[in-house]
N, C-alpha and C positions, 0 to 999 in steps of 0.2 A: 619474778613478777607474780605478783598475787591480785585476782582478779575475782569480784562476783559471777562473774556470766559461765555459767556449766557449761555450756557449747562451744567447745574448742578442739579445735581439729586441725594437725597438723598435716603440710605440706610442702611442695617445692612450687614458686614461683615458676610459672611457664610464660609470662608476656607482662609486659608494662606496658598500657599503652599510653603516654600523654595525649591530652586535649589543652584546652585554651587554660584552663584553670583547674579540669579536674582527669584523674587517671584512671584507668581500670585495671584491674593487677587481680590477674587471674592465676589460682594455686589447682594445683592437680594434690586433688586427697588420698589418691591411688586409687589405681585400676582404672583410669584415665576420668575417670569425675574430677569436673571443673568447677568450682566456687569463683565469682567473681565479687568482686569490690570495687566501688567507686569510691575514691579518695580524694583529698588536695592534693595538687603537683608537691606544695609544700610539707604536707604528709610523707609522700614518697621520698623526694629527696632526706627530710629528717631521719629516715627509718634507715635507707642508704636499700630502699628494693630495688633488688637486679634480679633478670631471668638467670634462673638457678641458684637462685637462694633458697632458704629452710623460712617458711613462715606459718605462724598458726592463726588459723582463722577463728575470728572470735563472732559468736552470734548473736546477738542478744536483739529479739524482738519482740516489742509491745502486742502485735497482735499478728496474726499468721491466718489465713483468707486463702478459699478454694472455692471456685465458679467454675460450674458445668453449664454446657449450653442444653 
């Protein structure tokens, strides 16, 4: 797979969790750091995520925001 987005970071899938329409599919990047993802059910099933699979997380964001009170 060849991809524009720099930010890719591989991991194992630790939890799927379905909702009504959408999932959260959390990857441990190692040393127990968790990246989560909300996806379509339809996403997940496509992909075939299961806890303890190999997945990399891809990052690609427009803009990135830090608020201190």
């Amino acid at each position: 797979m060849r991809i524009s987005a720099r930010n890719q970071i591989s991991g194992t899938i630790v939890d799927v969790i379905k909702g009504a329409t959408t999932s959260h599919v959390r990857v441990d990047i190692g040393d127990g750091t968790i990246i989560t993802a909300s996806i379509t059910n339809a996403a997940v099933d496509d992909l075939g995520l299961k806890t303890g699979g190999k997945a990399t997380v891809v990052i690609k964001a427009s803009d990135v925001m830090i608020a201190v009170d």
